[in-house]
C-alpha positions as CSV (number, residue, x, y, z in Angstrom):
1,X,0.0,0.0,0.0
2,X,1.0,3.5,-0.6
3,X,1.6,5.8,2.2
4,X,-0.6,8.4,2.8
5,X,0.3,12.1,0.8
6,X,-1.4,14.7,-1.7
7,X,-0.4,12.4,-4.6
8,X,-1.4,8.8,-3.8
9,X,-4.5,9.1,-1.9
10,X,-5.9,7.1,-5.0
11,X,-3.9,4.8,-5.3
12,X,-5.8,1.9,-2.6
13,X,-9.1,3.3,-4.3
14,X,-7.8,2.7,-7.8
15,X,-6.4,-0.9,-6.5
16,X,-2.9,0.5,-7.0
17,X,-0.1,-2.4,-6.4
18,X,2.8,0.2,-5.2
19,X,5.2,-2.6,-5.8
20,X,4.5,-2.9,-9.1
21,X,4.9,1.3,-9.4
22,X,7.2,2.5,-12.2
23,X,8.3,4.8,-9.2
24,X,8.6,1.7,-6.9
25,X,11.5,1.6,-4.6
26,X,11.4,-1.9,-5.1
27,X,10.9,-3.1,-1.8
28,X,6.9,-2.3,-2.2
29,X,7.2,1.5,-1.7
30,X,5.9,3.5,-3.7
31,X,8.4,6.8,-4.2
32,X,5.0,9.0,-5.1
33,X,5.9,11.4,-2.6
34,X,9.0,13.0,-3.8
35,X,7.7,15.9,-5.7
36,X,9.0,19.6,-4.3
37,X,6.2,21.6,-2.8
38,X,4.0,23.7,-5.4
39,X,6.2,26.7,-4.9
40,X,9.3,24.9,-5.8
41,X,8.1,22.7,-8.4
42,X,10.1,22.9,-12.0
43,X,8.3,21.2,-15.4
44,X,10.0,18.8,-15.3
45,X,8.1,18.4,-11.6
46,X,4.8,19.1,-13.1
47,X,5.5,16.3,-15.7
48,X,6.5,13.9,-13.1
49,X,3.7,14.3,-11.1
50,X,1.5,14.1,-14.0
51,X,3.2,11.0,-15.8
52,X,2.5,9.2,-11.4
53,X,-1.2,10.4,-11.5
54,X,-1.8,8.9,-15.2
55,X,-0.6,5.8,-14.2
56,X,-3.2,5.4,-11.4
57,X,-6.1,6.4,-13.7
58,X,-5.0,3.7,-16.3
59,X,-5.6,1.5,-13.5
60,X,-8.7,3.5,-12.2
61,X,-10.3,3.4,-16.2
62,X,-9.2,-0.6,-16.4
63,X,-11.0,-1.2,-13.3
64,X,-14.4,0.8,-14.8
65,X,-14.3,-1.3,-17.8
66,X,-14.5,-4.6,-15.7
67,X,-17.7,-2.8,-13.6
68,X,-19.1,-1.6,-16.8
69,X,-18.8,-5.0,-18.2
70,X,-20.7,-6.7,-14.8
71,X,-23.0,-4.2,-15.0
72,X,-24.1,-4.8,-18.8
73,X,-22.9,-2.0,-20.8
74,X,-19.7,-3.7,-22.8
75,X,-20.8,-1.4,-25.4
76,X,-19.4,1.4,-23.0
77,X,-17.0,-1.1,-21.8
78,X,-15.5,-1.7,-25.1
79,X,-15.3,2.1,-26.4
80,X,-13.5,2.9,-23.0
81,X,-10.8,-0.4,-23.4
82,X,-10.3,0.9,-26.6
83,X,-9.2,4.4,-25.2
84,X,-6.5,2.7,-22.2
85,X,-3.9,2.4,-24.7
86,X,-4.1,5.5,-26.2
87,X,-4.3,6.9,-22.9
88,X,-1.3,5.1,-22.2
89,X,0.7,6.4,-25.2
90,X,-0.2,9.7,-24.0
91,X,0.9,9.2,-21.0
92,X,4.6,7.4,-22.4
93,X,5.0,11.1,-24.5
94,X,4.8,12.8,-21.2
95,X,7.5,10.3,-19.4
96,X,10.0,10.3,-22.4
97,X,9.5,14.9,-22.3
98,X,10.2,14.7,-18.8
99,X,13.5,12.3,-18.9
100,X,14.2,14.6,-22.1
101,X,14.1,17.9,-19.8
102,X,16.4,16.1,-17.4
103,X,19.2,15.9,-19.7
């Protein structure tokens, strides 16, 4: 589980595995909570914390197609599974800007 801070509080709602977190320690922790405070936050900051959150709505939007599906509306289901890897793509763009910044 991810400790409690401003960016993970949806992670246990979203059924966010910390351990399997591209910002994992590696020991199960997630390493969410190392962004600067808003005043001292850089892009490449803002991307970071962006690229974090996107990763837990993936999950989030994964999880609705799998209630949408129990609930009988796989037409919905099927329009939203088809958006997750876009969504995803997205979401790589923002990750390889902000390792791009970093250089």
């Amino acid at each position: 589980m991810c400790e409690e801070n401003r960016i993970t509080s949806d992670c246990e709602s979203a059924g966010h595995d910390c351990s399997q977190c591209a910002s994992s320690d590696g020991n199960g922790g997630c390493a969410h909570g190392n962004i600067p405070e808003p005043g001292e936050r850089t892009m490449t900051d803002y991307l970071e914390l962006t690229y974090r959150q996107n990763q837990v709505i993936a999950l989030k939007l994964d999880a609705y197609v799998k209630d949408l599906e129990k609930a009988g509306r796989v037409d919905v289901a099927d329009k939203l599974r088809k958006a997750i890897p876009e969504f995803e793509k997205g979401n790589m763009l923002i990750g390889i800007a902000k390792d791009m910044l970093k250089q």
